[in-house]
C-alpha positions, 0 to 999 in steps of 0.5 A: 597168299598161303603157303608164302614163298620161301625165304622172307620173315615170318612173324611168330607169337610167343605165348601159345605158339612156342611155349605155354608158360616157358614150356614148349610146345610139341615139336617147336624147336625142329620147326623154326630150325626147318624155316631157318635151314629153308632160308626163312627169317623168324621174328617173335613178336609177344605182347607177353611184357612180364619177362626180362629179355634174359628171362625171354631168351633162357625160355626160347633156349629151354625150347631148343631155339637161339634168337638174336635180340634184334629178332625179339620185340615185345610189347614192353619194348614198344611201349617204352619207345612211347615215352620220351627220353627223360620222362618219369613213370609209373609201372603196374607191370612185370620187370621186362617194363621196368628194365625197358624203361630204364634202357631208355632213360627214363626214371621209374617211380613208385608212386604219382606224380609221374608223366606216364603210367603203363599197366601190363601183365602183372601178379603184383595187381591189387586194390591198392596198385590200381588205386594209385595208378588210376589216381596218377593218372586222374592227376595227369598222366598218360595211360599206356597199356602194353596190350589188351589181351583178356586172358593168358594161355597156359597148360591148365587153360586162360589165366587173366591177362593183361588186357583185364588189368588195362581194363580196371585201370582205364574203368578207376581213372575214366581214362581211355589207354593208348595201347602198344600192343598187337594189333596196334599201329605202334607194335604194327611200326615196330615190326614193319621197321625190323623187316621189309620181307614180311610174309606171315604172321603166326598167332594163336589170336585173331583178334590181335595176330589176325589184325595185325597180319590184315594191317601189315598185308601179310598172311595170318597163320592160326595154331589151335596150341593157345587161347583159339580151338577148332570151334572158335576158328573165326569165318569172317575174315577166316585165316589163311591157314589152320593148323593144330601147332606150328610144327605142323604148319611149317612141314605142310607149308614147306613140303608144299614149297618142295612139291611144287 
């Protein structure tokens, strides 16, 4: 149901949504200081694993928005919760894998053998990182991917994202990748256990933020400032609201409430 009754949360994508690469956003700061004033909860939720939690909230507060950490989940964070406490992995993925993982006790080694390897987005991606990623694997290992994005949104257009690393890991070790990400059921739990008012999920993404709002049964609000333009808006299912950036979704679906 679009607009969603006031109050409640609402699920709010990082990348495209709020910044491209840590740069806001036109108008980001005074939309989630309106939801917040008009009593609406917001959770960001990033498929984006590269960054720490203090790299995370240093971006959010150069956009001009605070957050407690219980209302930041990324992909890396999911992640890490599908391994055991104890195990040991293999990471080909930014420091917010690594400082996930070590959160949670489990040991990160720099080369196989190891219980699990996880990929995510990366620039230390080479030959020779794939290679003995995909062997560790071969030898046993589970694969886990922190997303299946393909690309990455940034303001000079779609970089490779860490969906296209997953991609050649899974190819190298003929091993299909359990995923974290949106729009998996893992992220999907994840989200469902932070908040039991769920109302909307705004995204960038149909193929993932769309998805997951259909698996959580909430509304799927799609702005036009990352990976989706007008021409690629999907009709089947079509989203329950466009808009051109979140600034301009929150002020109609606000003033909407305030005429009502």
């Amino acid at each position: 149901m679009w607009p969603p009754s006031p109050r409640g949360t609402w699920v709010i994508d990082l990348d495209g949504v709020i910044w491209l690469t840590g740069e806001p956003i036109r108008g980001v700061d005074g939309a989630v200081a309106a939801l917040h004033d008009a009593g609406v909860r917001t959770l960001f939720a990033t498929n984006n694993s590269a960054s720490t939690r203090a790299q995370l909230h240093a971006r959010l507060a150069n956009c001009g928005i605070s957050a407690d950490d219980a209302d930041l989940l990324t992909s890396a964070d999911v992640a890490a919760d599908m391994v055991p406490t104890g195990s040991s992995a293999l990471v080909l993925a930014g420091d917010g894998v690594r400082e996930a993982l070590e959160k949670r006790g489990i040991t990160v080694v720099d080369s196989g053998p190891a219980d699990v390897v996880i990929v995510g987005w990366t620039r230390a991606f080479t030959f020779d990182t794939m290679s003995e990623a995909a062997r560790t694997v071969r030898d046993g290992a589970r694969l886990i991917g922190t997303n299946e994005d393909p690309t990455y949104p940034t303001p000079h257009g779609l970089l490779a994202g860490g969906g296209a690393i997953l991609a050649a890991v899974a190819t190298a070790s003929e091993t299909p990748p359990e995923v974290a990400g949106k729009p998996h059921l893992p992220t999907a739990n994840a989200i469902a256990a932070r908040a039991d008012d769920l109302r909307v999920m705004v995204g960038d993404r149909p193929a993932t933020d769309g998805t997951l709002a259909r698996q959580l049964g909430i509304s799927f609000a799609l702005v036009l400032s990352g990976v989706t333009d007008a021409d690629s808006v999907p009709s089947d299912p079509p989203p329950d609201a466009v808009s051109a950036d979140l600034a301009t979704l929150v002020s109609t679906a606000l003033r909407y409430e305030e005429n009502k």
